[in-house]
C-alpha positions as CSV (number, residue, x, y, z in Angstrom):
1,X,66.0,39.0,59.4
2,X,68.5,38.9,62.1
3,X,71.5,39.5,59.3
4,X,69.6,43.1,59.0
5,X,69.2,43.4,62.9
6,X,73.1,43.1,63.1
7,X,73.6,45.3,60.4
8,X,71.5,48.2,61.7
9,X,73.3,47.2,65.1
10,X,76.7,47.4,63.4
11,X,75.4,50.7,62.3
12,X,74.2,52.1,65.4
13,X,77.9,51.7,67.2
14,X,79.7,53.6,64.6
15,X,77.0,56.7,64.0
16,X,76.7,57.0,68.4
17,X,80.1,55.3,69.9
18,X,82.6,56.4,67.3
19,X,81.6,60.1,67.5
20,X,82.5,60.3,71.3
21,X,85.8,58.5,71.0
22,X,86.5,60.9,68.3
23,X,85.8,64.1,70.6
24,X,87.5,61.9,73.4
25,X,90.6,61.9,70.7
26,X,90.7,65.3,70.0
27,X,90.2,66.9,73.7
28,X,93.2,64.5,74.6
29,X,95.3,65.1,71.5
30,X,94.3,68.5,70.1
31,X,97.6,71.3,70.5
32,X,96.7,73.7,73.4
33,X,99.1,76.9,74.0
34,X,98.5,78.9,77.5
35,X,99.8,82.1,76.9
36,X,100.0,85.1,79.8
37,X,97.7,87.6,78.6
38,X,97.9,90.3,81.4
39,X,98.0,90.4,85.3
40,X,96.8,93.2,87.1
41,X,98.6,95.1,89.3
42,X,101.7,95.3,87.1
43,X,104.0,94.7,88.7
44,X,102.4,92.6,91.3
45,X,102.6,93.3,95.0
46,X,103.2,91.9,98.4
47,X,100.1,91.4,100.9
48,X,98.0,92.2,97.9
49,X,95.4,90.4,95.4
50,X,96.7,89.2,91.8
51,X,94.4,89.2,88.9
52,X,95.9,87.0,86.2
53,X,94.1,86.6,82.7
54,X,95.9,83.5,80.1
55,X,94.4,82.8,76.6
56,X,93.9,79.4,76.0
57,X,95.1,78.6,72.1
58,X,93.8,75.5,69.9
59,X,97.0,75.5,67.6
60,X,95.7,71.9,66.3
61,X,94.1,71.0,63.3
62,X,90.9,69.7,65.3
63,X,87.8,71.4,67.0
64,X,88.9,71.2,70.6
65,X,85.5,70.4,72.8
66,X,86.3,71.5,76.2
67,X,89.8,71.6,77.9
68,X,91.2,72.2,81.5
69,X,93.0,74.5,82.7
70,X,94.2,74.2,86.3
71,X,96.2,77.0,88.2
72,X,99.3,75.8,90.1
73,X,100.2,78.1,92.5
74,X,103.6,78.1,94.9
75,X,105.3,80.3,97.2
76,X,104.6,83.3,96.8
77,X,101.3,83.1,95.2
78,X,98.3,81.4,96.7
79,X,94.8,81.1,96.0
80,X,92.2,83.7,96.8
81,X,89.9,81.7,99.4
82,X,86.8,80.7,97.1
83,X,88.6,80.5,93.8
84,X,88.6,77.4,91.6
85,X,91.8,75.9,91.0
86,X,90.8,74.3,87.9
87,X,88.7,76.3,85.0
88,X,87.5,74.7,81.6
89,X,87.4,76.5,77.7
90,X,84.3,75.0,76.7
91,X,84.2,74.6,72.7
92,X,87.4,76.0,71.0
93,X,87.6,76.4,67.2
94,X,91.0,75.8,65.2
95,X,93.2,78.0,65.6
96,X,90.9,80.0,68.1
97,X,91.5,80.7,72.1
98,X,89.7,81.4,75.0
99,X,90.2,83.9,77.8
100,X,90.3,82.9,81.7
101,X,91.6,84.3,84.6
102,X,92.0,83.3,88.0
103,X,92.6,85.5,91.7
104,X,95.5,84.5,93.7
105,X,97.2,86.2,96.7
106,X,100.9,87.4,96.8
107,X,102.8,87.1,100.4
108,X,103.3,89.7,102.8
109,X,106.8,88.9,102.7
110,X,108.0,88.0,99.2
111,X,111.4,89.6,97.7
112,X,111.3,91.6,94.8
113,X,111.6,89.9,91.6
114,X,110.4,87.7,88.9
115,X,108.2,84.2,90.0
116,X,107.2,81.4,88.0
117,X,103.2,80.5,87.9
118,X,102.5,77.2,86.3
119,X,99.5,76.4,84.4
120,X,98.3,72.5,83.7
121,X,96.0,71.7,80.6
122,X,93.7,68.6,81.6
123,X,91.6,66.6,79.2
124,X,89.2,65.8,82.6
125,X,87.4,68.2,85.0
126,X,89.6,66.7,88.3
127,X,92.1,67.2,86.0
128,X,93.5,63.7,86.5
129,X,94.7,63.1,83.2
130,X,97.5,66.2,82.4
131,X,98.2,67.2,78.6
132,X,101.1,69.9,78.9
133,X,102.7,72.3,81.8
134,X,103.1,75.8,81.0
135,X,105.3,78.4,83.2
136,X,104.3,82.0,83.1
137,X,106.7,85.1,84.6
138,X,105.2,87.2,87.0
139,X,106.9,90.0,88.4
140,X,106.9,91.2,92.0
141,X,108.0,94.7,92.9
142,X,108.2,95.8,96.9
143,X,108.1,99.7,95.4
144,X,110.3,102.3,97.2
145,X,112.7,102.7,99.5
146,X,113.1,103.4,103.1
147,X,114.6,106.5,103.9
148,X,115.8,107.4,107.5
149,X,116.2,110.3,109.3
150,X,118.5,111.7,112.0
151,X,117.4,114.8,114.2
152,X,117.2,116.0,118.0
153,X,114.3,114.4,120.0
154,X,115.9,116.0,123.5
155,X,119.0,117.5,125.0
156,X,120.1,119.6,127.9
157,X,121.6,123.0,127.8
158,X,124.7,122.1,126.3
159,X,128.0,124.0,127.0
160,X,131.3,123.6,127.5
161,X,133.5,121.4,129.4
162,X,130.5,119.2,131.1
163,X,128.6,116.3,130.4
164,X,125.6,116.7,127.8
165,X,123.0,114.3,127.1
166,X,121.4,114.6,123.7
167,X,118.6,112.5,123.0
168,X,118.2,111.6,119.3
169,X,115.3,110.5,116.8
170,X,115.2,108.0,113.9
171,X,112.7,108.0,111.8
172,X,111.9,106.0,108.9
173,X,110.0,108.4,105.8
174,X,110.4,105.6,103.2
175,X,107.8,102.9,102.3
176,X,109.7,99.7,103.1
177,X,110.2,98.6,106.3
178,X,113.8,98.5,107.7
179,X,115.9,96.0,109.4
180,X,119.2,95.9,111.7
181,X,119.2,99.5,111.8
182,X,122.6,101.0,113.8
183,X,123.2,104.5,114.1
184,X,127.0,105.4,115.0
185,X,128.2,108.7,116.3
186,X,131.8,109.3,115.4
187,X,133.7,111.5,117.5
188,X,135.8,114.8,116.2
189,X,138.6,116.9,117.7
190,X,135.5,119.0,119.2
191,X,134.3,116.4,121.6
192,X,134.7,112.9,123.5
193,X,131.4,110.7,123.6
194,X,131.3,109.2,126.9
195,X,128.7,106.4,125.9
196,X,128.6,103.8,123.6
197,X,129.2,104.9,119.8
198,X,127.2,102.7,118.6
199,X,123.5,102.4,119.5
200,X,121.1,99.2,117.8
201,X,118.0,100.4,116.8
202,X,117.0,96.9,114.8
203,X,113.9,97.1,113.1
204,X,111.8,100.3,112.3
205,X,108.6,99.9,110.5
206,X,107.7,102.9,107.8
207,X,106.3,105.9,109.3
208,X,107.8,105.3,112.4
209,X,110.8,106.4,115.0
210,X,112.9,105.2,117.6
211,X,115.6,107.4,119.9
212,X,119.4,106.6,120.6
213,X,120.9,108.6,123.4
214,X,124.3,109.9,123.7
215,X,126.5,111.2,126.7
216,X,129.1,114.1,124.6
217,X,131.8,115.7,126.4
218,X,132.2,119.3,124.4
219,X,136.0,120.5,124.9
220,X,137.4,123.9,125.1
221,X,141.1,125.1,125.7
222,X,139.9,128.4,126.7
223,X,138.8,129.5,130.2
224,X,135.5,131.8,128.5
225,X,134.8,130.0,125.4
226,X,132.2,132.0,122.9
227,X,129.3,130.1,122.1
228,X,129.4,128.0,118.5
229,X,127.7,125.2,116.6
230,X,128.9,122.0,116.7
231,X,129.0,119.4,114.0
232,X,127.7,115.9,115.1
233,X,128.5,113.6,112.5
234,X,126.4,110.0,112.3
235,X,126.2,107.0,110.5
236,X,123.6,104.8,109.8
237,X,123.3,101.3,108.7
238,X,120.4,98.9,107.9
239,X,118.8,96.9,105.3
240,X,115.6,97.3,103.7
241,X,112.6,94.3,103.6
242,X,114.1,92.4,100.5
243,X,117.2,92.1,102.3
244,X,119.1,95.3,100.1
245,X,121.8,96.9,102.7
246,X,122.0,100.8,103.1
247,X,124.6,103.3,104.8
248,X,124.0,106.9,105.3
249,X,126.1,109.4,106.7
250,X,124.1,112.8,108.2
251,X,124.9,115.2,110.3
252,X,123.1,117.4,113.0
253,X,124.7,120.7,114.2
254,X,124.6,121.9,117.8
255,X,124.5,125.1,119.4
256,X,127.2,124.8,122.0
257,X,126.6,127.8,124.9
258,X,129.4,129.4,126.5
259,X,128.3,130.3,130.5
260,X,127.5,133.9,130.0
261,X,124.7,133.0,127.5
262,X,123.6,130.1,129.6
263,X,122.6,132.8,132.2
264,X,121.9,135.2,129.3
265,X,119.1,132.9,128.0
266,X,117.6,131.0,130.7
267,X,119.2,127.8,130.1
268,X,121.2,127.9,133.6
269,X,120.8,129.9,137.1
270,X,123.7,132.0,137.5
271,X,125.3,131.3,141.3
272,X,125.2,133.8,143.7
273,X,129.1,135.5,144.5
274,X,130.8,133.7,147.3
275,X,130.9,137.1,148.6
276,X,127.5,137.7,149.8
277,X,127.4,133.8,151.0
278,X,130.4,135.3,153.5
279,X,128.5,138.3,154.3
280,X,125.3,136.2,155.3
281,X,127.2,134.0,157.3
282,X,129.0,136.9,159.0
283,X,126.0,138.6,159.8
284,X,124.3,135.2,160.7
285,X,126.8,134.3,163.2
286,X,127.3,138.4,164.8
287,X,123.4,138.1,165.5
288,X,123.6,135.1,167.4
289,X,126.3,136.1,169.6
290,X,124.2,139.6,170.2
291,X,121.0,137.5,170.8
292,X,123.2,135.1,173.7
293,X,124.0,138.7,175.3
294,X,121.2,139.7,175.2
295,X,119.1,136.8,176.8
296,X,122.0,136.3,179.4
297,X,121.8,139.8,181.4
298,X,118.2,139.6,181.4
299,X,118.6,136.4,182.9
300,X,121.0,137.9,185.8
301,X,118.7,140.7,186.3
302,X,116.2,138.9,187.2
């Protein structure tokens, strides 16, 4: 009788125990592939979520009962806050897969380019015990360029042979960001720039301006000069939010007045002739010595 009782014993450990060290066996031992399936936006962007979807392959020659598959994530890519780290397959058939996906966040200020993501396959739900490491190429793209501008914010009636202020703006139209921005005006055989050439702007956020002003002495050999435009040629230098340098060279033309059409248009008020200022202080100075005459043989005939 207890020969039987063994027995049966001996039979209940191998039809109950044996089966979960098998399935043990095969989630630690069966062949999982994580491949990238798709990751939306494409190409990824900074300050912005990433959607990423890997398929989960059973390449072995064993039913694969439920696998791990924890997420990774390092600079620039970051967890979504609520997101689970660490996902599982459930039941995966030979040469079978499973699809899951995970949320993660890109950094405000990543480069463009390509990033590794890693991906860990677990046989345990804490994912203690790690099967294989998989890296996965995502690719971050900044999109566009800046594009700056150079025109006239301000100036004063500019002529000839005089100090002119002119006050210009910069203004970024792109969609990056810019950084170290100088703007240089170069001087020509027209004109002497009394301030600095060179004016630091530094950083100018998309969609946005700053001014530089300049102090320009416009020369003339001639006594009456005719009124012309001006070329102002300027350069301007900076990099862009991935660190990419830039120089441009534009140009703004001026309308350079002679005097006549300063008083012609408004821009200046014409000075009255020294004559008349002669006259007024002839007449100015005859009526006072008539007023003293006056006053002094009223005085005696009283």
């Amino acid at each position: 009788m207890k020969k039987a009782i063994k027995v049966l014993f001996a039979l209940f450990t191998i039809l109950v125990i044996v089966p979960f060290a098998a399935m043990a066996l095969v989630a630690e031992n069966a062949d999982v592939k994580v491949v990238l399936k798709d990751y939306d936006p494409v190409p990824a962007e900074p300050d912005n979520t990433l959607r990423v979807w890997i398929s989960v392959q059973n390449i072995g020659n064993e039913q694969l009962d439920n696998a791990y598959i924890k997420v990774n994530p390092e600079y620039p890519f970051s967890l979504v806050p609520g997101e689970d780290s660490i996902k599982s397959t459930g039941i995966i058939g030979t040469n079978s897969n499973k699809l899951l996906d995970y949320r993660l966040f890109v950094n405000e200020n990543t480069k463009a380019g390509d990033y590794s993501l890693e991906f860990i396959s677990c046989s345990d739900s804490e994912c203690e015990k790690e099967m294989k490491k998989t890296s996965v190429t995502i690719t971050v793209k900044t999109g566009g360029e800046p594009r700056v501008d150079v025109g006239i914010e301000d100036l004063d009636s500019v002529s000839f042979n005089k100090k002119s202020r002119i006050t210009t703006n910069i203004v970024n139209k792109g969609s990056l960001n810019t950084k170290y921005l100088t703007i240089t005006l170069d001087e020509t055989d027209e004109y002497i720039v009394l301030s600095p050439h060179e004016v630091y702007v530094g950083e100018l956020e998309s969609d946005d301006f700053e001014t530089a002003v300049f102090d320009i002495y416009f020369k003339s050999d001639s006594k009456n000069p005719e009124t012309k435009i001006i070329t102002l040629p300027f350069t301007l230098e900076y990099t862009d939010a991935n660190s990419r340098s830039y120089m441009d060279e534009q140009t703004i033309d001026i309308r350079v007045y002679s005097q006549k059409d300063l008083y012609k248009y408004g821009l200046a008020q014409k000075p009255a002739p020294y004559g008349i200022y002669f006259l007024f202080a002839v007449i100015a100075v005859t009526g006072f010595f008539i007023y003293r005459r006056i006053r002094k043989k009223k005085m005696l005939k009283k």
